[in-house]
Every structure is written in C-alpha cells, then in structure tokens.
C-alpha positions in Angstrom: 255.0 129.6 109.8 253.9 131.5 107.0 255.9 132.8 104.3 255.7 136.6 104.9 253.6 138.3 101.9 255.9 140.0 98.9 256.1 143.9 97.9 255.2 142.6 94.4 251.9 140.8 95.3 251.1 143.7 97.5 251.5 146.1 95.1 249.1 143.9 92.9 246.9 143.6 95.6 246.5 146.3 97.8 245.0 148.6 95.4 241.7 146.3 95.7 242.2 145.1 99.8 239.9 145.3 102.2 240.3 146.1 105.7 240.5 142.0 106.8 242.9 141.3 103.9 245.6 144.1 105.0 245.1 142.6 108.7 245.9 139.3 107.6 249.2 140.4 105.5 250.2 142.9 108.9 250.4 139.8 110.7 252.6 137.3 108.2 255.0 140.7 108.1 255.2 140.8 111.6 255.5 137.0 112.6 258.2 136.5 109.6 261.8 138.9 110.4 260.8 140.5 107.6 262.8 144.0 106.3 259.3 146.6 106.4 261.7 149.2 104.2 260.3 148.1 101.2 257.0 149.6 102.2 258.6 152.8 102.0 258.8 152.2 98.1 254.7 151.0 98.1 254.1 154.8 99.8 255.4 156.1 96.7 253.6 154.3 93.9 250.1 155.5 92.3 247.3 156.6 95.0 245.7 153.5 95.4 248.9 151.4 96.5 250.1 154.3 98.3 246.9 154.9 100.2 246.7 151.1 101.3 249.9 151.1 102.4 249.7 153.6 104.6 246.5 151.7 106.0 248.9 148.4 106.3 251.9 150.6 107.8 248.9 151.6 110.5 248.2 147.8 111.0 251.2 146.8 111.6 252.3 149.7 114.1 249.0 148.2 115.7 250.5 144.7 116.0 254.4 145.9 116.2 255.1 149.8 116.8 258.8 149.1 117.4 258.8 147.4 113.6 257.3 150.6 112.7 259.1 153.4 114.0 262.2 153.0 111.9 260.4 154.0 109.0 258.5 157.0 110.2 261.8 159.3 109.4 261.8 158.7 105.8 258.8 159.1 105.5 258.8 162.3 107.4 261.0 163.2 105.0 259.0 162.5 101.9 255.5 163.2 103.3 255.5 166.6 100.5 255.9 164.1 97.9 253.5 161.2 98.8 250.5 160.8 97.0 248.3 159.8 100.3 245.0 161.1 101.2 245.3 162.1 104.7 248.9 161.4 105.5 248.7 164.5 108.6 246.8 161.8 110.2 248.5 158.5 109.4 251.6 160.1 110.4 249.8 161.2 113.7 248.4 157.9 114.5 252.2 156.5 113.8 253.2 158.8 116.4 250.6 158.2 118.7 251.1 154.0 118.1 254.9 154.7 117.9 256.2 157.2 119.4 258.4 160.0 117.6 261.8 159.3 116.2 264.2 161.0 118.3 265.6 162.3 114.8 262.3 164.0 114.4 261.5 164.9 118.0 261.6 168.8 117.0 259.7 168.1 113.4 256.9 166.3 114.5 256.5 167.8 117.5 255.9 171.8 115.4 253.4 169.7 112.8 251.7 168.0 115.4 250.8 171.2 117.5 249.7 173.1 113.8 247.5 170.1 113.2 246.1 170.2 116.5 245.2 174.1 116.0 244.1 173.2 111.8 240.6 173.8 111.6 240.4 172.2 108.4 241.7 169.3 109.8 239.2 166.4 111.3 238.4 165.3 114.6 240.5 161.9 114.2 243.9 163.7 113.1 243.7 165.7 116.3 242.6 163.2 118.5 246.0 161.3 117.3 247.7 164.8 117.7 246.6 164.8 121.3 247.5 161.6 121.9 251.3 161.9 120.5 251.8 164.9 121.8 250.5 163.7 125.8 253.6 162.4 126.7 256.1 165.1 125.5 254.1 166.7 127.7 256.0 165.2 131.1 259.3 165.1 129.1 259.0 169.2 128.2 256.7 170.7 130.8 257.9 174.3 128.3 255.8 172.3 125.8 252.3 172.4 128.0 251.3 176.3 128.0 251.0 176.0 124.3 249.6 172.3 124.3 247.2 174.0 127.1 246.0 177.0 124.8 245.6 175.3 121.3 243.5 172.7 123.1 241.1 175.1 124.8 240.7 176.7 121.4 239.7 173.4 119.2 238.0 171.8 121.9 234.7 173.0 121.4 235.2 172.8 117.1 234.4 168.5 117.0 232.2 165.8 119.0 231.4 165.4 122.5 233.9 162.8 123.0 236.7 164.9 121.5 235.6 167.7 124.2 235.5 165.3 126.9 238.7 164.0 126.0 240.6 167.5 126.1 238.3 168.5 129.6 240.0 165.5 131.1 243.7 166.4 129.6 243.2 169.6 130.2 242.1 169.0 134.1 245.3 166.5 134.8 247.6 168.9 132.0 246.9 172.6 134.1 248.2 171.3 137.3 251.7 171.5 138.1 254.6 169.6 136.9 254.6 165.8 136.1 
C-alpha cells in the first residue's frame, strides 16, 4: 500500500495540480485510514491551495462520501470566511455526493433552496442544488410546494438538459406523496 500523501506536500503541491494529480492523491487518502481534518486547515490557506482543496475534498467524496461528510459541518461553518471561488457549489455537490449533516439539515437545506432560486448563480450549482435537495423531498413532503415553485421559475433560465432535468422532477415531484 501506499503511504497516504501529507498536508505539507499538498500544500506545496496543490496550488500547481492538475485534475489527474488530485485524483491520484484522493485515492492514497482514501485507501490509507487517514484523518481528512487536516484538509479543513488547506481550505483556509491562500486561494490557490484553498481552491484545490476544495477540488480534492470533491474527489474524494467521489471515491468515499462517508469520509467526507464529517467535515462538511465545519466547513459550513466557515464557508463566510474561505477564500474559494465557487464554494455555493462545492458545498452543493458535497451534499449532493454526501448527503447533509444532520447538524446542518435546517442550514443547508434554506442555502440550498436560495441557490436554487439565485439567478446569478450557474447552471451546475443548481443542478447540485436539485440533486441534494431530491431526497429531502420524500423525508419533508412540507418541503415540495416550495421545491415545486422555485424550480418552475429557474427552469427555463439554463440548458436544455437542466430543463429537462426539472420537467422530469417536476412530473414524478407534483404527484402525491412519496
């Protein structure tokens, strides 16, 4: 087995990764028992770490969402004070990959739905929106009238597949209960 890769050399590393270099380092952290906390610390360094770690932390809910999803509180937490392009939609694809922290369950559950509805926000946020929110959806049927009308309303602002996406969760969301 490989050793598992060190905070230091990412830190050193990441700012100049690529795609198939963060893939490779997602996999020694998940085949090793390694502790993923000290990511937490790489979300809050410069831009360039930070923004690469949040691409590993979305490998390696790819490969291991349960390894994940005790991190996503803290980071919840932070998210006003991390330096990372785009973190409405990291934190959605978590979600989405993860599913939502109990502890956060009300939280993420308010951002998610104002993303959804964000018209500044891009098509791949609210695509991971949608797809974290889909099964709160049979847990809090109170949830769907809302879920229901904010999709209607952005489903028509992004790409065919996003519409087609919402027509089909929309067709099996408007009839009745799970």
């Amino acid at each position: 087995m490989q050793n598992p890769v060190s905070i230091h050399t990412l830190r050193q590393q990441l700012p100049h990764s690529n795609g198939a270099e963060r893939q490779a380092w997602a996999e020694r952290l998940i085949a090793a028992p390694t502790d993923l906390r000290p990511l937490l610390e790489l979300l809050r360094a410069e831009r360039p770490v930070a923004s690469r770690t949040a691409w590993l932390i979305s490998d390696l809910a790819d490969l291991a969402p349960a390894r994940v999803l005790p991190l996503l509180p803290e980071i919840l937490a932070h998210r006003q004070t991390l330096d990372v392009p785009g973190l409405e939609r990291s934190l959605a694809k978590w979600w989405h990959l993860c599913g939502i922290p109990e502890l956060n369950l009300g939280e993420a559950t308010d951002l998610l739905f104002q993303w959804l509805a964000d018209p500044k926000l891009n098509v791949s946020t609210k695509h991971h929106c949608l797809e974290a929110l889909l099964p709160l959806m049979d847990h809090y049927p109170e949830l769907r009238p809302e879920f229901i009308l904010i999709l209607e309303a952005v489903m028509d602002e992004h790409s065919a597949a996003f519409r087609k996406k919402a027509q089909k969760v929309l067709a099996q969301r408007q009839s009745p209960g799970p």
